[in-house]
N, C-alpha and C positions, 0 to 999 in steps of 0.2 A: 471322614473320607468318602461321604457321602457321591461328591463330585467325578470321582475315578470310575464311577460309572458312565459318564458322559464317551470316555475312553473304552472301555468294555461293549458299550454300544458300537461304538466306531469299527471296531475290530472283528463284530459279529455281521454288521453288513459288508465291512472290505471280503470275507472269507464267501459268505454268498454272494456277491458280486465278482468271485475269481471264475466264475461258471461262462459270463461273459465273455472273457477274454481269451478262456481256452477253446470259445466253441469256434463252429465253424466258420469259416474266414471267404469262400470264393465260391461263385456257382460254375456249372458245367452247363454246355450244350454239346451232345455226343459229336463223333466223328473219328477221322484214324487220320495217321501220318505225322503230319506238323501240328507243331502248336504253339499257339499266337494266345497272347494273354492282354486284355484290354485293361486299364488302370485308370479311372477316373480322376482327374484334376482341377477340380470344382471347389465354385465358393472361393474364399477368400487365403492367401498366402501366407499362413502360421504356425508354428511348431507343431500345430495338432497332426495337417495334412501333412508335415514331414516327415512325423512319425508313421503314419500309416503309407504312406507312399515306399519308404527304407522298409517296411515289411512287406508290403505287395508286391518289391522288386526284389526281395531275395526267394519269398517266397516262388514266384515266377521260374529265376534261375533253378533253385531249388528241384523243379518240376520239370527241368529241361527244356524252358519254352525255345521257342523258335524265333521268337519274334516278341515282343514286347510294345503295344500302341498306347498311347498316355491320348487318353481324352480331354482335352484343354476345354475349360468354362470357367474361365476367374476376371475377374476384375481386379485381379492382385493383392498386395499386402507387401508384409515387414520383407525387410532388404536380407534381414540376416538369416532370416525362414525360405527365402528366395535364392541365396545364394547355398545354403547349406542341400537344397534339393536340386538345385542344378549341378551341383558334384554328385548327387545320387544318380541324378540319369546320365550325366556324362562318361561318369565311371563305371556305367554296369557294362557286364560281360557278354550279352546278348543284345543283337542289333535291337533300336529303338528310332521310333515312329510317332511323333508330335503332330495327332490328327485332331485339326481344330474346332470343333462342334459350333464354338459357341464365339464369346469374344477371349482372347488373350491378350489382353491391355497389363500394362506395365510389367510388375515381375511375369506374370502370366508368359508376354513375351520373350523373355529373359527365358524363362525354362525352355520355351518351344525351340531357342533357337541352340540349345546345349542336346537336345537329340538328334540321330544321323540324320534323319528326314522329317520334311515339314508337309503335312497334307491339309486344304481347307476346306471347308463343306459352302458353297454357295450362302453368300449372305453373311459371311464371319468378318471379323476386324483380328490384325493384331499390332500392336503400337502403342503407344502414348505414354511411353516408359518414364516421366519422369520422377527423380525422388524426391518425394516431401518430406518433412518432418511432421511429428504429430500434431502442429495446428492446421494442417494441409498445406500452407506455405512453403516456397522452394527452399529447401534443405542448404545446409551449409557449402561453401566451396569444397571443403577439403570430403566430404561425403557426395557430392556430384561430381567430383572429381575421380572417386573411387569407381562409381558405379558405369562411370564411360568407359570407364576403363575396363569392366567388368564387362557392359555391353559390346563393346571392339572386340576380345576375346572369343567372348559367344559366338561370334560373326566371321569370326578366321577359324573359327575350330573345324569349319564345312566349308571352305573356301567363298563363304561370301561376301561382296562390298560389305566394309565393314560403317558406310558414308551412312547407307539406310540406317544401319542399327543406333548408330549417334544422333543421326535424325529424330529416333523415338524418344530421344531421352535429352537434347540440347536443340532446344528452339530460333537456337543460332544459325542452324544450317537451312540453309534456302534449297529447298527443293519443289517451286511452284506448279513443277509437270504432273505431283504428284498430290497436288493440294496443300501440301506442306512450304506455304512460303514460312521466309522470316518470322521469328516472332509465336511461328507453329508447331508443336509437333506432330511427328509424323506416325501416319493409321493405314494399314496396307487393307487393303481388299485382296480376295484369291484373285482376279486380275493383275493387279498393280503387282501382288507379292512372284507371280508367275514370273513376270515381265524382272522384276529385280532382282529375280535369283531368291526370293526367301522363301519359294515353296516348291515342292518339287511336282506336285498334280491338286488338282480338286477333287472330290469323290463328297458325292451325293452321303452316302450315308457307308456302315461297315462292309456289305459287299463288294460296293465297288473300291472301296480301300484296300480287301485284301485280292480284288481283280488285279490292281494296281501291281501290288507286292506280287503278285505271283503265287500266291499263297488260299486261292480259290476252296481247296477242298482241303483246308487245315480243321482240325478243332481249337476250339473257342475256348476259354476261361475268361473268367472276368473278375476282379477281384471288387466286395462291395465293403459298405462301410460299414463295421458292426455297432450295436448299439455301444456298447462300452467305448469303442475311439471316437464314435457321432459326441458322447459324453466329452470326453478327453479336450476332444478340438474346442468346444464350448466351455471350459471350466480352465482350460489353459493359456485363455485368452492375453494379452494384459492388460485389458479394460475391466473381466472379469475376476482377477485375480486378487484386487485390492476390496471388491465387493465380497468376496469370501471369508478371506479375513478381518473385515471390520463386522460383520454377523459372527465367524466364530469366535471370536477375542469378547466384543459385546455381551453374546450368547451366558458365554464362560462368566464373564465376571456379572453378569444379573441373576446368574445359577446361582452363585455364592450369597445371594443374600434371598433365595429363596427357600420355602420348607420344601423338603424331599427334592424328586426329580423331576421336574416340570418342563411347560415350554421352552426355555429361554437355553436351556441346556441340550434340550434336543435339538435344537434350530443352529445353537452356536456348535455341536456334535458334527451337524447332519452337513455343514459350513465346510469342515475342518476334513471331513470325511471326504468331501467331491473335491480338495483341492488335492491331496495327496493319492485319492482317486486316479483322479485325471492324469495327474503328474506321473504316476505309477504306470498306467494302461502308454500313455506317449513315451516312456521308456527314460522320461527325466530322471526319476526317482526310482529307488533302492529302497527295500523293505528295512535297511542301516536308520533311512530319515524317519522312518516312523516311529522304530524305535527308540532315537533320539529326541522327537518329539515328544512320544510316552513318559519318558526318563525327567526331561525338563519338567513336564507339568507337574510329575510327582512332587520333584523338589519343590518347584513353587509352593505346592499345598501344604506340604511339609512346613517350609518357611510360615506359610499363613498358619497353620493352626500352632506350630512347635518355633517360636523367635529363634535366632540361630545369630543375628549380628548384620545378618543379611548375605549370609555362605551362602546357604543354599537357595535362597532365594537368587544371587547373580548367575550361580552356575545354572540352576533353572531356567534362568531368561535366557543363558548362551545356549542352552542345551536347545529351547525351542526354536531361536535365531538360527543356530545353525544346523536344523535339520530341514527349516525353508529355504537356505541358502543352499542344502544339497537336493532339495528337491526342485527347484529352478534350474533352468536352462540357460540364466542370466542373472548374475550376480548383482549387478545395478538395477537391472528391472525392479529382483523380488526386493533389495533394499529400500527404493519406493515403493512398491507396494505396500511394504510394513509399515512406512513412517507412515503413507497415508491411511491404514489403517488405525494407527494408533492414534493419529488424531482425531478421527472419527471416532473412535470409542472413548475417549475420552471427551468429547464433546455431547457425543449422545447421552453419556454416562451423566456428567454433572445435569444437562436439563432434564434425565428424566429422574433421578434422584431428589433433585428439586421440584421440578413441578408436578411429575406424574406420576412416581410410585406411588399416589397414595390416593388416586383420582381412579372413578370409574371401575374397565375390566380389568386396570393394572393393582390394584389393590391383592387381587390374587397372587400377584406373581412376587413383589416384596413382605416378605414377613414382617407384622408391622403388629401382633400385637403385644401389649405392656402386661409387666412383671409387677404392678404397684401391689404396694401391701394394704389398700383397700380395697383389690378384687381377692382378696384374699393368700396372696402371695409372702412366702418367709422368705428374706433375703439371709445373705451370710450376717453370721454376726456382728453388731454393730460396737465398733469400738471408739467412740468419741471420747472415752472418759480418758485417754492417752495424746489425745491430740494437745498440742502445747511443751506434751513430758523432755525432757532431755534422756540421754544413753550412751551409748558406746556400740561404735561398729562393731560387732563379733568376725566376723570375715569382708574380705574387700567387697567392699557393694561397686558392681559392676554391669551395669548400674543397679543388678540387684543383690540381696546377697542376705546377711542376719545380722541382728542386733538387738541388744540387751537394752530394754526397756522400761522402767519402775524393775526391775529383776524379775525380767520375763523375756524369755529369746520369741522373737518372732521375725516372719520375712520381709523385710523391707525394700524399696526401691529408690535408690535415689533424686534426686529432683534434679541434678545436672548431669555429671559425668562420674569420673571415678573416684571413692572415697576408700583410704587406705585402713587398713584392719585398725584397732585401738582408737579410732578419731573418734572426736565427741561428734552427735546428730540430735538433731531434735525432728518432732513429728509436725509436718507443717499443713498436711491434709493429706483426708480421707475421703478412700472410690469403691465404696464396699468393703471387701477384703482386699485392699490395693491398701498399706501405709506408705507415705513417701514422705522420706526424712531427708534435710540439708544440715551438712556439712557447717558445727561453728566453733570458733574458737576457744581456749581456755579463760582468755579472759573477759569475752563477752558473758561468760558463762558464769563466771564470778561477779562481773558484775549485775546478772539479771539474779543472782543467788544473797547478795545485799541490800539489794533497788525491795527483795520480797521480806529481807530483816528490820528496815525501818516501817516498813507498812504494818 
């Protein structure tokens, strides 16, 4: 059980790594009165930043803010990371403020336009909403069809044309006044966006924003991104989620055929660790998947060192299956992620088993050397003087079980499937102490008992 340490590893960094998550979350700059809490909305549109945005807004509320500004800088991302965070800021309970620093292109857009107000700092874009699928090509009807609709929405929640907002996201609509002919879509500037109702002022930078708001001599909060969710958003990727799992799956099973604890188990540990990590700290997962995770391995090993029929070996597999399926935030994501995991390790597995355990600095990492009895090694006893003998099953060999041999009980294994108590068997080869006996008839057996009376 050598390997259940890869797991004891795991569980001694998740417990130092709880320090992260508990520590401090926002900075201050003093003052009295109101208070206005800025939220950063950077980089790219995925579970990570959702999770950490659903905490910087409750937190906020929490503290009684005043006011709530989201700092828009994305280039956007997934639909369904995009729509689950624009019910975040639409629904919170404290006025909100989509001040645009940077660009807000596609979902990026999309959120700015589900806050009360839209502020843009000179020189910013927001636009160009449209949805791809992941070869970056245009997304299906029935998915561009959702998301218009999602953008119209957005765009009447604050009484805006809602012409602009389909514009950003259907190249169909001709709006040439705006640069946006046919064929284009559409990218407001703080001009263009003044002019069409999609912002309500520009402001230079945070002063003049909360000159704007009225809110001059408020105190500030800011809420930053700790190391532990910076982790999260990276390790929760789904580009990076299938790279975790095929290092720890790989890891795991090159452990297994290594002496003691080595590389390939920490690597495949340290894998397994940042995925339920991550998943953990962005609030997918439940300390439940971990331990079903823990549980399934056990079996497995179980299954590998103890044959079972293969009980515990399937419940093992469900047990690790479904404690990634509860630590995902998408059921068919982490489903591909597995499969393509499991191809990769088993692809990496057969070539390096083949060509490279036994090459260079991998020779360390597979146990490779030999038991021959000319470096001086005793095997089990050798019992060839029985191979050929006839006997009698003692109990059902299934397929393994006992049987009386020259009038000797010993353990045998069958050579196909199940042979009932009393059947006759003979010995047909030997695997060290492994005898395996087939199953024959009475009358064969009589006649191999004649065939040896005329010889």
């Amino acid at each position: 059980m050598m390997n259940v340490r890869i797991f004891v590893y795991a569980a001694m960094i998740i417990s130092a790594f709880a320090l992260f998550i508990s520590g401090p979350l926002s900075a201050e700059s003093g003052g009295e009165g109101e208070l206005v809490y800025f939220i950063p909305v950077e980089k790219e549109v995925e579970r990570g930043l959702e999770a950490f945005l659903n905490r910087s807004i409750q937190t906020a509320e929490e503290e009684g803010a005043d006011h709530i500004v989201f700092e828009v800088h994305t280039p956007g991302g997934f639909v369904d990371a995009a729509g689950n965070i624009a019910s975040l800021v639409r629904n919170a309970e404290t006025p909100t403020t989509a001040f645009i620093v940077g660009d807000a292109l596609s979902a990026g857009a999309y959120i700015s336009l589900n806050a009360d107000e839209i502020v843009m700092a000179p020189g910013t874009r927001m636009g160009a909403a449209a949805v791809i699928d992941g070869t970056g090509s245009a997304a299906d009807e029935k998915a561009q069809s959702a998301w218009l609709a999602s953008m119209r929405e957005a765009a009447e929640l604050n009484d805006r044309d809602p012409e602009f907002a389909l514009a950003m996201a259907d190249s169909r609509i001709d709006l040439p006044e705006y640069g946006a002919g046919e064929g284009e879509l559409l990218t407001l500037t703080p001009g263009q966006a003044l002019e069409a109702g999609y912002a309500e002022a520009t402001a230079e930078n945070r002063e003049e924003l909360l000159e704007y708001l009225g809110m001059e001599n408020a105190e500030i909060k800011e809420t930053e991104v700790s190391f532990a969710e910076q982790l999260a958003r990276f390790v929760t990727h789904p580009v990076v989620i299938p790279i975790l799992l095929s290092i720890g799956s790989l890891g795991l099973v090159l452990e297994l055929y290594s002496p003691g604890f080595g590389i390939p188990g920490i690597m495949g540990a340290s894998a397994l660790f940042l995925f339920f990590f991550g998943h953990l700290v962005a609030g997918f997962a439940g300390w439940e998947a971990v331990i079903l995770f823990g549980i399934g391995v056990i079996l497995i090993l179980v299954e590998i060192f103890s044959p079972s029929f293969g009980i515990f070996g399937v419940l093992g597999i469900g047990g690790v299956v479904g404690s990634l399926v509860l630590s995902s935030y998408s059921t068919v994501n982490i489903m591909i992620s597995v499969t393509i995991a499991l191809i990769i390790t088993v692809i990496a597995s057969v070539i390096f088993f083949k060509y490279a355990s036994y090459k260079g600095p991998f020779r360390r990492v597979i146990l490779s050397d030999q038991t021959k009895t000319e470096l001086g090694y005793v095997s089990n006893e050798n019992r060839d003087e029985i191979l050929g003998q006839t006997g009698e099953a003692l109990t059902v060999l299934r397929p393994s079980g006992t049987a009386i041999i020259n009038d000797e009980r010993l353990d045998v294994v069958s050579e196909g499937g199940y042979i009932e108590q009393g059947r006759k068997v003979k010995v047909i080869s030997m695997a060290g102490s492994r005898i395996v006996v087939r199953e024959i008839s009475e009358k064969i057996d009589e006649s191999i008992e004649k065939k040896e009376e005329k010889t």
